[in-house]
N, CA, C and O atoms as a GROMACS GRO file, in nm:
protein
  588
    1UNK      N    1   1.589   1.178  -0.144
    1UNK     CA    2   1.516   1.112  -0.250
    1UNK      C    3   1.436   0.996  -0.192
    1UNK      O    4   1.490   0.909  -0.123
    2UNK      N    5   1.282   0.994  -0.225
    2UNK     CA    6   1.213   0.864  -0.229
    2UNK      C    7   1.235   0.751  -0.222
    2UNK      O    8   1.214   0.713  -0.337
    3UNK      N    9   1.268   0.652  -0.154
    3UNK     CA   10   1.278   0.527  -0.216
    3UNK      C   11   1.178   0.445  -0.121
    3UNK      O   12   1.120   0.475  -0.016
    4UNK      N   13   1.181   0.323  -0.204
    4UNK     CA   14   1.071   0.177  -0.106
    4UNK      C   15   1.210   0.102  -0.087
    4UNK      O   16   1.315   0.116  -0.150
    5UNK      N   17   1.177   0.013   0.027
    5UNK     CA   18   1.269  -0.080   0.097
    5UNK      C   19   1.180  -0.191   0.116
    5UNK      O   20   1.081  -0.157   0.181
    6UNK      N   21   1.179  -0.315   0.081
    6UNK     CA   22   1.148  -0.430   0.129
    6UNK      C   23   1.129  -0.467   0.289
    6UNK      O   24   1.234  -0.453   0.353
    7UNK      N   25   1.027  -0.506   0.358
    7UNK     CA   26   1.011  -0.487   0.463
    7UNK      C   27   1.106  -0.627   0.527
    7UNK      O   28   1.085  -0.742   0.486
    8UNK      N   29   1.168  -0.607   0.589
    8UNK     CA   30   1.296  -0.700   0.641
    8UNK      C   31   1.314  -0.739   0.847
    8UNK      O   32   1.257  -0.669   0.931
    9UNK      N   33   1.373  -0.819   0.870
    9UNK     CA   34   1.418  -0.832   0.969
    9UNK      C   35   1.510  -0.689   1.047
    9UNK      O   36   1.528  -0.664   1.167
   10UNK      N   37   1.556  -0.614   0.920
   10UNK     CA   38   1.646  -0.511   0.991
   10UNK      C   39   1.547  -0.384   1.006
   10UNK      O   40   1.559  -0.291   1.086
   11UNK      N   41   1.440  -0.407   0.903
   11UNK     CA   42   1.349  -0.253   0.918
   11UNK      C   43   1.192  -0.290   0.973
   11UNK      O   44   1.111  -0.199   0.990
   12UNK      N   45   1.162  -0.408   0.996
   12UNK     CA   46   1.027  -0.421   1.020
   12UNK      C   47   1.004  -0.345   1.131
   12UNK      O   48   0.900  -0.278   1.134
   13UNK      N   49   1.094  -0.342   1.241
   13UNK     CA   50   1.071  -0.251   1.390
   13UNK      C   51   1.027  -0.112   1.353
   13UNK      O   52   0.916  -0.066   1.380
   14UNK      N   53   1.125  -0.047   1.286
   14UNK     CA   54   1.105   0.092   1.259
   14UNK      C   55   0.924   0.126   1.161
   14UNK      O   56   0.849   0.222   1.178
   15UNK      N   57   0.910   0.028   1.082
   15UNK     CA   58   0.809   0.097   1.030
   15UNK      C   59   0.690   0.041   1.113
   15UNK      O   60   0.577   0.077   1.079
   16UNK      N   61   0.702  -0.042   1.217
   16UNK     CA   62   0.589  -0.117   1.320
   16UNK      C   63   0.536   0.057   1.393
   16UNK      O   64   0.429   0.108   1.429
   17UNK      N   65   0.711   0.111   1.384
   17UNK     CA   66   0.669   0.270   1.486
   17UNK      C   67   0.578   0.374   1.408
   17UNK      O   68   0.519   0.477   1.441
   18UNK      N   69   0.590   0.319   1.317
   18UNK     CA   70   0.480   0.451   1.185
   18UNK      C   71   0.404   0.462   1.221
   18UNK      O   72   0.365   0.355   1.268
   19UNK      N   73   0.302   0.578   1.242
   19UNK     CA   74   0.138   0.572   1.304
   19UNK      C   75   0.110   0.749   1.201
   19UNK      O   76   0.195   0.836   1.184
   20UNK      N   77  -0.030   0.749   1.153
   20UNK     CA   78  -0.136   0.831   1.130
   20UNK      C   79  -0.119   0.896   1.251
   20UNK      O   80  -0.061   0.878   1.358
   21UNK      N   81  -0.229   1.023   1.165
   21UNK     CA   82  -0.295   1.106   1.319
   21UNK      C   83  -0.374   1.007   1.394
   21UNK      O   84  -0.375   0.890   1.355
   22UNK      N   85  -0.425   1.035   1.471
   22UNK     CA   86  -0.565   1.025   1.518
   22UNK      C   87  -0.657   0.992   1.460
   22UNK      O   88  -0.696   0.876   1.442
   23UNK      N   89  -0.719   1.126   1.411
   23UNK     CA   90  -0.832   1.107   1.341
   23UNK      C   91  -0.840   1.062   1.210
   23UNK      O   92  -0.947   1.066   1.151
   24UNK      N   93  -0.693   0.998   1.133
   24UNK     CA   94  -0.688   0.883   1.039
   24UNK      C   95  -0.709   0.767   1.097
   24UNK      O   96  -0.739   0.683   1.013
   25UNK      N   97  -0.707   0.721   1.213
   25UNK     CA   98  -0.692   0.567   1.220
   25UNK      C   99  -0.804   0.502   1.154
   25UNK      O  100  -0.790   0.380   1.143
   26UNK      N  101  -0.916   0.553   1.104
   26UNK     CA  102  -1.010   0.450   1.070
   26UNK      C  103  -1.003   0.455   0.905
   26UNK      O  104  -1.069   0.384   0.829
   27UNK      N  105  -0.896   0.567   0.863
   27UNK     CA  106  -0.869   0.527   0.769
   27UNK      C  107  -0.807   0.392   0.688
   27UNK      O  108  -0.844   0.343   0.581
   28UNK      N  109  -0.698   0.351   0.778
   28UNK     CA  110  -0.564   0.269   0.692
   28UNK      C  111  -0.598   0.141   0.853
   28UNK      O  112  -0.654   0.165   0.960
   29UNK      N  113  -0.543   0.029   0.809
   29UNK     CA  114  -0.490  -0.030   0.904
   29UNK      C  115  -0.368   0.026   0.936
   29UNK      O  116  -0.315   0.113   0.866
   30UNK      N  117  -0.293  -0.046   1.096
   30UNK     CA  118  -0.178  -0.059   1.164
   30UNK      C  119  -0.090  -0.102   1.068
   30UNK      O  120  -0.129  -0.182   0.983
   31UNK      N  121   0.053  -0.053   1.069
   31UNK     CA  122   0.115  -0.158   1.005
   31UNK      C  123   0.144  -0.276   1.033
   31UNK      O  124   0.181  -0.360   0.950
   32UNK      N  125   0.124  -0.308   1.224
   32UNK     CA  126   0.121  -0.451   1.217
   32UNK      C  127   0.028  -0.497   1.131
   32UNK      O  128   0.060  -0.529   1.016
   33UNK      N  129  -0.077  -0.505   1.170
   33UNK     CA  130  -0.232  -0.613   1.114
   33UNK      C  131  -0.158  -0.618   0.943
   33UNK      O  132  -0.148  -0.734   0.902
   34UNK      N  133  -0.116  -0.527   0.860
   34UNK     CA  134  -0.034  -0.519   0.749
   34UNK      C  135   0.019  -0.574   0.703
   34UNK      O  136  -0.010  -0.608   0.588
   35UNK      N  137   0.150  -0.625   0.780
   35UNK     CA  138   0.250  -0.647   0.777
   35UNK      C  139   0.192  -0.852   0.794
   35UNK      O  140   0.212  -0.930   0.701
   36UNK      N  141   0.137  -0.886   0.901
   36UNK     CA  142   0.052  -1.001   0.911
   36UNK      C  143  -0.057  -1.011   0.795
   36UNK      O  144  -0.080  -1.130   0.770
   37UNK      N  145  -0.106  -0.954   0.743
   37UNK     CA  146  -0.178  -0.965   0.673
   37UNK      C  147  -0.088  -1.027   0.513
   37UNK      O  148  -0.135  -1.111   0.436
   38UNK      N  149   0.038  -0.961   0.499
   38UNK     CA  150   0.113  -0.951   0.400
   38UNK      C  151   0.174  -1.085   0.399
   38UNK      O  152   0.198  -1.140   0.292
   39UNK      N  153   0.202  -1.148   0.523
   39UNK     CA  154   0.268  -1.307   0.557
   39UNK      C  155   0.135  -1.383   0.523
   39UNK      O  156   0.143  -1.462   0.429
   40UNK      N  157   0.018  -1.370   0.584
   40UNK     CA  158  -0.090  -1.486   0.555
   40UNK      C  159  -0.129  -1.451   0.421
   40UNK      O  160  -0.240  -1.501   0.408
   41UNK      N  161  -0.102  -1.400   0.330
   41UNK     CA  162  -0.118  -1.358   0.213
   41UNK      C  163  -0.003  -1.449   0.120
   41UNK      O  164  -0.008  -1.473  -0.001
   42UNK      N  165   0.063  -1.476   0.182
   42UNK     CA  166   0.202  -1.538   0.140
   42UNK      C  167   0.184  -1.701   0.136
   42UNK      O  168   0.214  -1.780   0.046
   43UNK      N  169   0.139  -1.717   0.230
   43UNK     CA  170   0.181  -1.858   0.298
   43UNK      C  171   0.013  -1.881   0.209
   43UNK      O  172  -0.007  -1.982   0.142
   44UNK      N  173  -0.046  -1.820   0.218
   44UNK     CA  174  -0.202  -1.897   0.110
   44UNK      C  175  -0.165  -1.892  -0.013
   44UNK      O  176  -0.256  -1.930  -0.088
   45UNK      N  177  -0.065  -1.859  -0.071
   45UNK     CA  178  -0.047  -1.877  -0.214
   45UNK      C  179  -0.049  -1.757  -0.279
   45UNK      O  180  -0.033  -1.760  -0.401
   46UNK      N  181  -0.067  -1.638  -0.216
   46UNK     CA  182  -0.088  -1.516  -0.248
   46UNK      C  183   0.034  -1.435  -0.308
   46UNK      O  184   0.142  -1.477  -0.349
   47UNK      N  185   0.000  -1.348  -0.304
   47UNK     CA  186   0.130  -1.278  -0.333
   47UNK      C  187   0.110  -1.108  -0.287
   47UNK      O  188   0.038  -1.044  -0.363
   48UNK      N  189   0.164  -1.040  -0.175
   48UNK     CA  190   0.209  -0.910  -0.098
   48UNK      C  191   0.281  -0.861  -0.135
   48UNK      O  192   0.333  -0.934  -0.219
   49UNK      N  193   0.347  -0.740  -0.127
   49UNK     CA  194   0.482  -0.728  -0.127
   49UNK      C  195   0.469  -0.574  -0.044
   49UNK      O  196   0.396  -0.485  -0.086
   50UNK      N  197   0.545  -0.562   0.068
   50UNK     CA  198   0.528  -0.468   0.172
   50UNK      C  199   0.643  -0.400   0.182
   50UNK      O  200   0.754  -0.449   0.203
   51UNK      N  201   0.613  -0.274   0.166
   51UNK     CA  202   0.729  -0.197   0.129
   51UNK      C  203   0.729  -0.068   0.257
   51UNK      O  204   0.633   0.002   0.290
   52UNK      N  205   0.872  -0.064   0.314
   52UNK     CA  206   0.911   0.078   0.356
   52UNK      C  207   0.885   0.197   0.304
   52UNK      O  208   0.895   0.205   0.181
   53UNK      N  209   0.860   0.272   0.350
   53UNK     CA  210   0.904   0.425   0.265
   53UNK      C  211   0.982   0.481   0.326
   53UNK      O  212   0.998   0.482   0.448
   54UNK      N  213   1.056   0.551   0.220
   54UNK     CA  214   1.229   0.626   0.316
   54UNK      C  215   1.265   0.767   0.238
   54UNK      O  216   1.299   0.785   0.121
   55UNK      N  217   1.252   0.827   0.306
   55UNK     CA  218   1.323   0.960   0.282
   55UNK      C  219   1.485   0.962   0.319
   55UNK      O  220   1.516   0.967   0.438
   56UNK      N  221   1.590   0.959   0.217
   56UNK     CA  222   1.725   0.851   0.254
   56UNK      C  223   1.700   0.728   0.312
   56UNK      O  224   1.657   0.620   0.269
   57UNK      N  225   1.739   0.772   0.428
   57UNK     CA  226   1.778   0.651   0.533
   57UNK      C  227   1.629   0.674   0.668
   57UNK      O  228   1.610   0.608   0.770
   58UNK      N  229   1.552   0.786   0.615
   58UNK     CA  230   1.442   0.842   0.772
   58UNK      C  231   1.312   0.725   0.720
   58UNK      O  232   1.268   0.750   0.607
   59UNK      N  233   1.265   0.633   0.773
   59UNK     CA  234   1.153   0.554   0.769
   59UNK      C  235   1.024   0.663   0.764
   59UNK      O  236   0.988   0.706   0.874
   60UNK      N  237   0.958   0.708   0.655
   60UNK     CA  238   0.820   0.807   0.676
   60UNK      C  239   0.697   0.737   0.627
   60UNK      O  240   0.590   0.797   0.617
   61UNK      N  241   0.715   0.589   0.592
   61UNK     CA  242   0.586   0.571   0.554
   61UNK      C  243   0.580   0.400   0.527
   61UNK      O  244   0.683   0.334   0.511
   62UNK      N  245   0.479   0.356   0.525
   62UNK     CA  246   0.448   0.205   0.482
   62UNK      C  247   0.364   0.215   0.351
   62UNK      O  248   0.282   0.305   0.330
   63UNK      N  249   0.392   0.118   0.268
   63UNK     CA  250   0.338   0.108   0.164
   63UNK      C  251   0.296  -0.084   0.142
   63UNK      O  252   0.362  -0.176   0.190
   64UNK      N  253   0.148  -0.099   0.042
   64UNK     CA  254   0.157  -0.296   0.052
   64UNK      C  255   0.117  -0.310  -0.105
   64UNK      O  256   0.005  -0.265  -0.126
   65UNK      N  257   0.180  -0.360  -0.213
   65UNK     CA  258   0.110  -0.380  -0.322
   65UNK      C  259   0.048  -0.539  -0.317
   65UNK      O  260   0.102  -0.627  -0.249
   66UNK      N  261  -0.027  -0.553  -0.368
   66UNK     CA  262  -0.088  -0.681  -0.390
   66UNK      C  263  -0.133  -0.730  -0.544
   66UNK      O  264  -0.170  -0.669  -0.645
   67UNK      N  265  -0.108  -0.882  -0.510
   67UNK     CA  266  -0.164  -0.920  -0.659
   67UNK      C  267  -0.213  -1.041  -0.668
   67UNK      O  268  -0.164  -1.146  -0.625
   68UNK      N  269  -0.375  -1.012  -0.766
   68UNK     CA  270  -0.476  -1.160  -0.750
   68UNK      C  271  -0.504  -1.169  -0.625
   68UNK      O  272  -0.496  -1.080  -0.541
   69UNK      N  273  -0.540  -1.285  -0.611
   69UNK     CA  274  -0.595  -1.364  -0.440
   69UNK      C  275  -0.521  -1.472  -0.366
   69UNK      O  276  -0.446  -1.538  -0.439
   70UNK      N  277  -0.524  -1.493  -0.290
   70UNK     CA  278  -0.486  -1.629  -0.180
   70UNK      C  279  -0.601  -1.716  -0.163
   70UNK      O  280  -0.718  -1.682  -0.182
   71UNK      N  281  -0.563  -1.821  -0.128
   71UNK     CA  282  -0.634  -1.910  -0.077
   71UNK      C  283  -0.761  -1.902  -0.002
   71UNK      O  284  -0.861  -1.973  -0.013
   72UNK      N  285  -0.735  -1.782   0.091
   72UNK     CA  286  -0.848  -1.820   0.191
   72UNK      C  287  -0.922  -1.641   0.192
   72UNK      O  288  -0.976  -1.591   0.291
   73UNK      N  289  -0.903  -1.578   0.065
   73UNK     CA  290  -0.956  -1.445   0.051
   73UNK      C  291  -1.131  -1.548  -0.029
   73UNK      O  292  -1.146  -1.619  -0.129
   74UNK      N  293  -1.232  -1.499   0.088
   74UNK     CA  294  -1.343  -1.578   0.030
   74UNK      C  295  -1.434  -1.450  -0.002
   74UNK      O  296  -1.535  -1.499  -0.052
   75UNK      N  297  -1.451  -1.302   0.001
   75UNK     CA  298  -1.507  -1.241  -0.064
   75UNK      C  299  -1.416  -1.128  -0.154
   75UNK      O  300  -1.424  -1.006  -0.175
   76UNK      N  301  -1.369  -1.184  -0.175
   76UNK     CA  302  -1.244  -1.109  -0.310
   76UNK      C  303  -1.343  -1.038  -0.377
   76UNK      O  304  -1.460  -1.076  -0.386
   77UNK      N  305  -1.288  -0.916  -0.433
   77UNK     CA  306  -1.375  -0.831  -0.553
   77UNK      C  307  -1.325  -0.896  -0.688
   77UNK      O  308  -1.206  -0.925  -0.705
   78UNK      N  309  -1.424  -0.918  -0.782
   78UNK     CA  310  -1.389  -0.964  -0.906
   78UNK      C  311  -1.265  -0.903  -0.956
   78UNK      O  312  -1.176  -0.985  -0.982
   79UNK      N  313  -1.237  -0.776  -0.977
   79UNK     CA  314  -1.125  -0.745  -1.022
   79UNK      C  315  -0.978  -0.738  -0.948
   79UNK      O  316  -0.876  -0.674  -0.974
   80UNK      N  317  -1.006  -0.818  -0.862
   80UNK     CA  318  -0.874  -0.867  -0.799
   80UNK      C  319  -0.762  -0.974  -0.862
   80UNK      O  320  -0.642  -0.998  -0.842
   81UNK      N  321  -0.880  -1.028  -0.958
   81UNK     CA  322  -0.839  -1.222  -1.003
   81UNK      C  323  -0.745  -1.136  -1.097
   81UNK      O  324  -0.782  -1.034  -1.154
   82UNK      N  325  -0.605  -1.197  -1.105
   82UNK     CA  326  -0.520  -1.158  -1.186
   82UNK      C  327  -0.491  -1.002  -1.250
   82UNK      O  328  -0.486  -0.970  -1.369
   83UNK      N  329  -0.471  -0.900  -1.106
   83UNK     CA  330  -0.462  -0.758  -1.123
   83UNK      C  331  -0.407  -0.743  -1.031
   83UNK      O  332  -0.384  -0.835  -0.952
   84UNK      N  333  -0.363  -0.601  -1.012
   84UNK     CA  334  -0.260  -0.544  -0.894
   84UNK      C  335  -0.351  -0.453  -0.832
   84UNK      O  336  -0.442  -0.390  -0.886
   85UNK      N  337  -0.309  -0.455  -0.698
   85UNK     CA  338  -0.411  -0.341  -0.588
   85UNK      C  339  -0.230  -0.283  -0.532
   85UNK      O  340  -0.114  -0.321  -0.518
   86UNK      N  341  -0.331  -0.156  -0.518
   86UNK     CA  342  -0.243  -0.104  -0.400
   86UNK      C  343  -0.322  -0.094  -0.283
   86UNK      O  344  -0.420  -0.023  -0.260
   87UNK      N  345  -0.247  -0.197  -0.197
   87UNK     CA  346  -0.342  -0.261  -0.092
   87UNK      C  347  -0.309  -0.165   0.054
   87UNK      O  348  -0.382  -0.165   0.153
   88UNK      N  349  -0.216  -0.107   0.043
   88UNK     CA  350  -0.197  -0.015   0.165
   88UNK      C  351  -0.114   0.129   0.124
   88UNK      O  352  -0.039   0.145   0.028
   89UNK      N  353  -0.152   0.225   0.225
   89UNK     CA  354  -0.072   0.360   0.164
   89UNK      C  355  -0.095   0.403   0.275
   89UNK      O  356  -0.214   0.409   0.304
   90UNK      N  357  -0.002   0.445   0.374
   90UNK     CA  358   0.047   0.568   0.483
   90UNK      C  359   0.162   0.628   0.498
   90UNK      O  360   0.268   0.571   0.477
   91UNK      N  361   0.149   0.776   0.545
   91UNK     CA  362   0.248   0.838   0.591
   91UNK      C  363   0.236   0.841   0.711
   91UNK      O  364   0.121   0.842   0.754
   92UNK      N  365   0.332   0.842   0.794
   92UNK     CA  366   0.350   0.860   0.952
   92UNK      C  367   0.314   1.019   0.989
   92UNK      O  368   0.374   1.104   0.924
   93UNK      N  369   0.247   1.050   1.061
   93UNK     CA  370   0.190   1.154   1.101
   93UNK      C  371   0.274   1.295   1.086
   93UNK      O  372   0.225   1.403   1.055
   94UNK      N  373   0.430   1.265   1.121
   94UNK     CA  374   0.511   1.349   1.131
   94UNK      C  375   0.567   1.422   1.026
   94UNK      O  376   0.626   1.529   1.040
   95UNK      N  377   0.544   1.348   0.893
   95UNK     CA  378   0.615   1.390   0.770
   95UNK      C  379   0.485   1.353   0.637
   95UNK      O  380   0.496   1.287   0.534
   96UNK      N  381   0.355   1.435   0.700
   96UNK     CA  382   0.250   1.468   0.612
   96UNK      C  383   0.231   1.559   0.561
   96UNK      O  384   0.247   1.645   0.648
   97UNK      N  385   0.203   1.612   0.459
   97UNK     CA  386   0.199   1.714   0.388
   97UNK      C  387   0.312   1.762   0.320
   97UNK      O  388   0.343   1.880   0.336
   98UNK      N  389   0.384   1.686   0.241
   98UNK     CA  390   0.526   1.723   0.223
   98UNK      C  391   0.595   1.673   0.049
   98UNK      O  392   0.700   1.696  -0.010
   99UNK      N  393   0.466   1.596   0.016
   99UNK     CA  394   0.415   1.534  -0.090
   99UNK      C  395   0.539   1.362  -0.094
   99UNK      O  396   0.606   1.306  -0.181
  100UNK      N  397   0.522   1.349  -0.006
  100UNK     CA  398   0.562   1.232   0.014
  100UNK      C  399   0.441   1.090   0.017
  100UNK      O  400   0.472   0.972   0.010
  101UNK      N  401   0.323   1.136   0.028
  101UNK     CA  402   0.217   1.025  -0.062
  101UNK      C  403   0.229   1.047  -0.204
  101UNK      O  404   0.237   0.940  -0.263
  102UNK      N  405   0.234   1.128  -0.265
  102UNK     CA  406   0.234   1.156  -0.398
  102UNK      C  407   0.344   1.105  -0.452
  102UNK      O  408   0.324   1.070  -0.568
  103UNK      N  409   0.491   1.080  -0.402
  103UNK     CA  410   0.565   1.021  -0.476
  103UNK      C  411   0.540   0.894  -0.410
  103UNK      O  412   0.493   0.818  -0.494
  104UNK      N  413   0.547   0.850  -0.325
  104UNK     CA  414   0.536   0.690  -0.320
  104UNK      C  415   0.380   0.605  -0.416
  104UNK      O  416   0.347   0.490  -0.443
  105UNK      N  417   0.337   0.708  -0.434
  105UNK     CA  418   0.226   0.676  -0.549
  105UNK      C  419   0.299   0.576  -0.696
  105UNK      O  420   0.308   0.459  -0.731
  106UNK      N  421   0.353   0.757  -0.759
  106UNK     CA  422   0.460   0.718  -0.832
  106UNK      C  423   0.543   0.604  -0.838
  106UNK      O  424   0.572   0.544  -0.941
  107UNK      N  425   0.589   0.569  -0.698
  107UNK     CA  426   0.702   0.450  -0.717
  107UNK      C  427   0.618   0.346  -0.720
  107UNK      O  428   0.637   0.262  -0.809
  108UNK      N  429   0.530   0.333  -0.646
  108UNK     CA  430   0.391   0.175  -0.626
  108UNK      C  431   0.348   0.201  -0.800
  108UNK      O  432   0.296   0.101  -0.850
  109UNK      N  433   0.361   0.287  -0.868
  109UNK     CA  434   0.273   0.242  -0.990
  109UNK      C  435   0.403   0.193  -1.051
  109UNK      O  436   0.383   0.089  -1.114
  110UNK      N  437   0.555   0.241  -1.053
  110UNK     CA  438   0.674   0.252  -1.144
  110UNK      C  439   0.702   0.040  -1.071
  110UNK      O  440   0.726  -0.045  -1.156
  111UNK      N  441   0.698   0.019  -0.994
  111UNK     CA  442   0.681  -0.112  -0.932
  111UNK      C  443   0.609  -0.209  -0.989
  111UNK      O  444   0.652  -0.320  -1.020
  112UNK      N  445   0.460  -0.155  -1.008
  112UNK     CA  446   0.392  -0.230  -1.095
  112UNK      C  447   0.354  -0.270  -1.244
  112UNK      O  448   0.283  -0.358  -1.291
  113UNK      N  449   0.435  -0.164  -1.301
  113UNK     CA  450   0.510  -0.165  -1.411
  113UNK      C  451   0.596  -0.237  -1.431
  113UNK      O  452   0.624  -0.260  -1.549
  114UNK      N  453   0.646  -0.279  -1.362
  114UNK     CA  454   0.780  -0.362  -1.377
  114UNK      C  455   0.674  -0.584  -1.411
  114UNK      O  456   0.692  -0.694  -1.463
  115UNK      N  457   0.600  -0.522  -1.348
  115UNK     CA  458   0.506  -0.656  -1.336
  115UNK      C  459   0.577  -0.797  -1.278
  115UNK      O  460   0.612  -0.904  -1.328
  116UNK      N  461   0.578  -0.768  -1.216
  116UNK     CA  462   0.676  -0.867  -1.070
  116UNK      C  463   0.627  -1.025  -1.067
  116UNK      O  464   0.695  -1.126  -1.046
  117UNK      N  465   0.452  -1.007  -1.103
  117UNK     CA  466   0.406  -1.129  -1.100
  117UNK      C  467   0.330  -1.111  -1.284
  117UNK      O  468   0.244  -1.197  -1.298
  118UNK      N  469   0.339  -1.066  -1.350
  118UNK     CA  470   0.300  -1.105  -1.465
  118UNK      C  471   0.204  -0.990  -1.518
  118UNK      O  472   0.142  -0.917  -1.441
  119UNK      N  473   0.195  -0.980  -1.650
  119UNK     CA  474   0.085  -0.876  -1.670
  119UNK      C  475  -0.056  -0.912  -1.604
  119UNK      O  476  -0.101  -1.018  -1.561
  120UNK      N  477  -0.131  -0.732  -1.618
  120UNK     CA  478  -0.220  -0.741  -1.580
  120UNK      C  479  -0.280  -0.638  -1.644
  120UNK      O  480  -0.221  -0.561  -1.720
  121UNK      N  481  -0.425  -0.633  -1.610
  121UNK     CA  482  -0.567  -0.563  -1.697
  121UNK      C  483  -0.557  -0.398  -1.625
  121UNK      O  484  -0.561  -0.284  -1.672
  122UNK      N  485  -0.539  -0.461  -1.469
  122UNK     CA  486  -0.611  -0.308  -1.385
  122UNK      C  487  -0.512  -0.292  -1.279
  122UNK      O  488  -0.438  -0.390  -1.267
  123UNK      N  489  -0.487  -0.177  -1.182
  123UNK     CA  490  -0.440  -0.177  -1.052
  123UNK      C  491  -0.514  -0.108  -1.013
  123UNK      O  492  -0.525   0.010  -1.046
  124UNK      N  493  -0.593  -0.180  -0.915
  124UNK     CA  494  -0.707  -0.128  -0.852
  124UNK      C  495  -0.675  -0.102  -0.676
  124UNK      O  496  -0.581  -0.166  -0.629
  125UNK      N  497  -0.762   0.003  -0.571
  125UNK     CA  498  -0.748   0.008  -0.482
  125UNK      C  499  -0.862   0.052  -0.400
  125UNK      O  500  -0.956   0.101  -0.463
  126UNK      N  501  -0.872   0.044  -0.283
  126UNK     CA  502  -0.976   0.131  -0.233
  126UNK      C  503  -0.965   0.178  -0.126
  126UNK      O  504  -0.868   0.140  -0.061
  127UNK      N  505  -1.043   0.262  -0.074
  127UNK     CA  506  -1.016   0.366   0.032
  127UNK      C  507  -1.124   0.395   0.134
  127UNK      O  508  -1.206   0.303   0.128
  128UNK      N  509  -1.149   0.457   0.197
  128UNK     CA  510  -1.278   0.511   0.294
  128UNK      C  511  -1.332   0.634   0.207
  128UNK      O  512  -1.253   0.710   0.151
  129UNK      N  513  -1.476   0.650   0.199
  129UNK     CA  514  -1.521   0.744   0.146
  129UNK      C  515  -1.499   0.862   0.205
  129UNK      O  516  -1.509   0.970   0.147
  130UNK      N  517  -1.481   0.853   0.277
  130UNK     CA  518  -1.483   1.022   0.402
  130UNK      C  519  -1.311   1.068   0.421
  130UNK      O  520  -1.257   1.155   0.489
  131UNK      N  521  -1.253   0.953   0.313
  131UNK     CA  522  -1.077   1.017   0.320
  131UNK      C  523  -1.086   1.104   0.203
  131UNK      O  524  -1.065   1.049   0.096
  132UNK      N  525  -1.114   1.233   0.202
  132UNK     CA  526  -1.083   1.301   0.086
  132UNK      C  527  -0.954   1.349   0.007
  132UNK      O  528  -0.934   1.397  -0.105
  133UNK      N  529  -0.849   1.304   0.148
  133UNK     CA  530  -0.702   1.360   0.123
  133UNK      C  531  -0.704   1.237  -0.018
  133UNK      O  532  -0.671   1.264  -0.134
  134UNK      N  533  -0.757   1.085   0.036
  134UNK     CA  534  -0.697   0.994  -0.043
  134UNK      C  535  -0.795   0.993  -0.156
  134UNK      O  536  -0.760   0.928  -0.254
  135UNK      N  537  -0.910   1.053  -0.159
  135UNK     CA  538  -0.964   1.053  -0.317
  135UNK      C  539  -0.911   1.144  -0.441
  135UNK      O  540  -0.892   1.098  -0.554
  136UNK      N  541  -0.887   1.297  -0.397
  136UNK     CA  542  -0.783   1.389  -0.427
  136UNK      C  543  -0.629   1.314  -0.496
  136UNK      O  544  -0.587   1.324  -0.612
  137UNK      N  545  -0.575   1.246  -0.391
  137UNK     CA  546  -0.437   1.191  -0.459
  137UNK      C  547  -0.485   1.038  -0.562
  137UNK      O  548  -0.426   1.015  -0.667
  138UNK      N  549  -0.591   0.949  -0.511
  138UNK     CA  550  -0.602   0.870  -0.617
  138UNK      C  551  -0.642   0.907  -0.753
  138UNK      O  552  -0.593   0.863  -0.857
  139UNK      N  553  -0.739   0.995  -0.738
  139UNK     CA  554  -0.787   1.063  -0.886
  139UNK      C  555  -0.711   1.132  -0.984
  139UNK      O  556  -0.739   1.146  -1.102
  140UNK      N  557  -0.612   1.172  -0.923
  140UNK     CA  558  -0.491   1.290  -0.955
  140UNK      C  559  -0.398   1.200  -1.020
  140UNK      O  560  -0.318   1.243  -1.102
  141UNK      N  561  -0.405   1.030  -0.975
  141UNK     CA  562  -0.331   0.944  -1.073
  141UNK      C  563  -0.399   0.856  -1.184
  141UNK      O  564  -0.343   0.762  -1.240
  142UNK      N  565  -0.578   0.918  -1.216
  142UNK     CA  566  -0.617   0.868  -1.260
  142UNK      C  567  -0.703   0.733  -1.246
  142UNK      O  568  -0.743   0.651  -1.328
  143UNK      N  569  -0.714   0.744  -1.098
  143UNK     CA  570  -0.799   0.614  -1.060
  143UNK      C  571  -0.973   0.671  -1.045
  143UNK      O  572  -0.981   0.794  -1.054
  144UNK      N  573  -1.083   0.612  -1.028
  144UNK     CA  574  -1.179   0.676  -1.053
  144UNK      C  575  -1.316   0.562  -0.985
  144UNK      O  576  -1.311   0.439  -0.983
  145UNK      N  577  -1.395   0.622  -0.950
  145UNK     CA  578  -1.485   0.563  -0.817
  145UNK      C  579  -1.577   0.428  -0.922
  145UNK      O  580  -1.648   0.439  -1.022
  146UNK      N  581  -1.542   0.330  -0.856
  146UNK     CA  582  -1.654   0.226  -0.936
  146UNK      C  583  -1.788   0.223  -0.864
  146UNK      O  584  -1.884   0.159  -0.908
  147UNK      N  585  -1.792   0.304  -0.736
  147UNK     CA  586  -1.915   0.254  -0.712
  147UNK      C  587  -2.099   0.327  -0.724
  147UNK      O  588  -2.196   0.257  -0.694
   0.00000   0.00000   0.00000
C-alpha cells in the first residue's frame, strides 16, 4: 500500500538515491536541489512539506507540496498567494509504470484536503510542456493548461 513519509533524518538518504531516467532529468529537479529548496522555503516564512513515497517500507518516489510564498520568492505566479501547488512529483526510474504516480497524486490531493495551512481557492502546479506522461496524469485529475 501507498503511503507518504515526512522527509526525516532517518529517510532523507534513501530518497537523495531516487533518480528519473535519463531522458527525464529536464523534467523534475534532483531531490537534493528539492529537498534544499523545501528548507529555504521554510526558514523564509514559507511553508514545504516534502514527502517520501513508499511502497511499504521500499522508498519509490519523492513528492513536495507547497503553500503561498516565502520571503524571497520574487517572481511568484499570482495564484500562488494563499493556494496549494504540488511543487514536485517523481518516481525513481525503477518502479515506473506501475501506477504509482497516480496514487501518490491521490494522496498529495487527500493531504491537501486536510488543509494543513488553511483553506484555499486552487492547487495549482506545473510541469514541462514536452512531459506528456505528466500532462496525461495531471488532466486525468482534472487540472487543465492556463497558458
Amino acid at each position: 500500500m501507498l503511503r507518504l513519509e515526512k522527509i526525516n533524518g532517518k529517510n532523507v538518504w534513501d530518497i537523495l538515491k531516487l533518480r528519473v531516467k535519463e531522458e527525464q532529468m529536464s523534467f523534475v529537479a534532483g531531490n537534493d536541489i528539492s529537498i534544499i529548496e523545501a528548507y529555504t522555503t521554510i526558514t523564509g516564512s514559507g511553508h514545504a512539506f516534502p514527502f517520501g513515497i513508499y511502497d511499504d517500507e521500499q522508498p519509490v518516489g519523492f513528492m513536495m507540496i507547497g503553500y503561498g510564498t516565502d520571503d524571497y520568492w520574487e517572481d511568484a505566479p499570482a495564484i500562488a498567494a494563499g493556494n496549494y501547488n504540488l511543487w514536485r512529483l517523481m518516481i525513481d526510474k525503477d518502479y515506473q509504470h506501475r501506477g504509482y504516480g497516480r496514487e501518490a497524486m491521490r494522496l498529495a490531493l487527500d493531504f491537501i484536503g486536510t488543509e494543513p495551512c488553511g483553506k484555499a481557492e486552487y492547487c495549482w502546479l506545473s510541469y514541462e510542456p514536452e512531459n506528456a506522461v505528466a500532462r496525461k496524469l495531471y488532466g486525468s485529475f482534472g487540472f487543465v493548461d492556463s497558458n
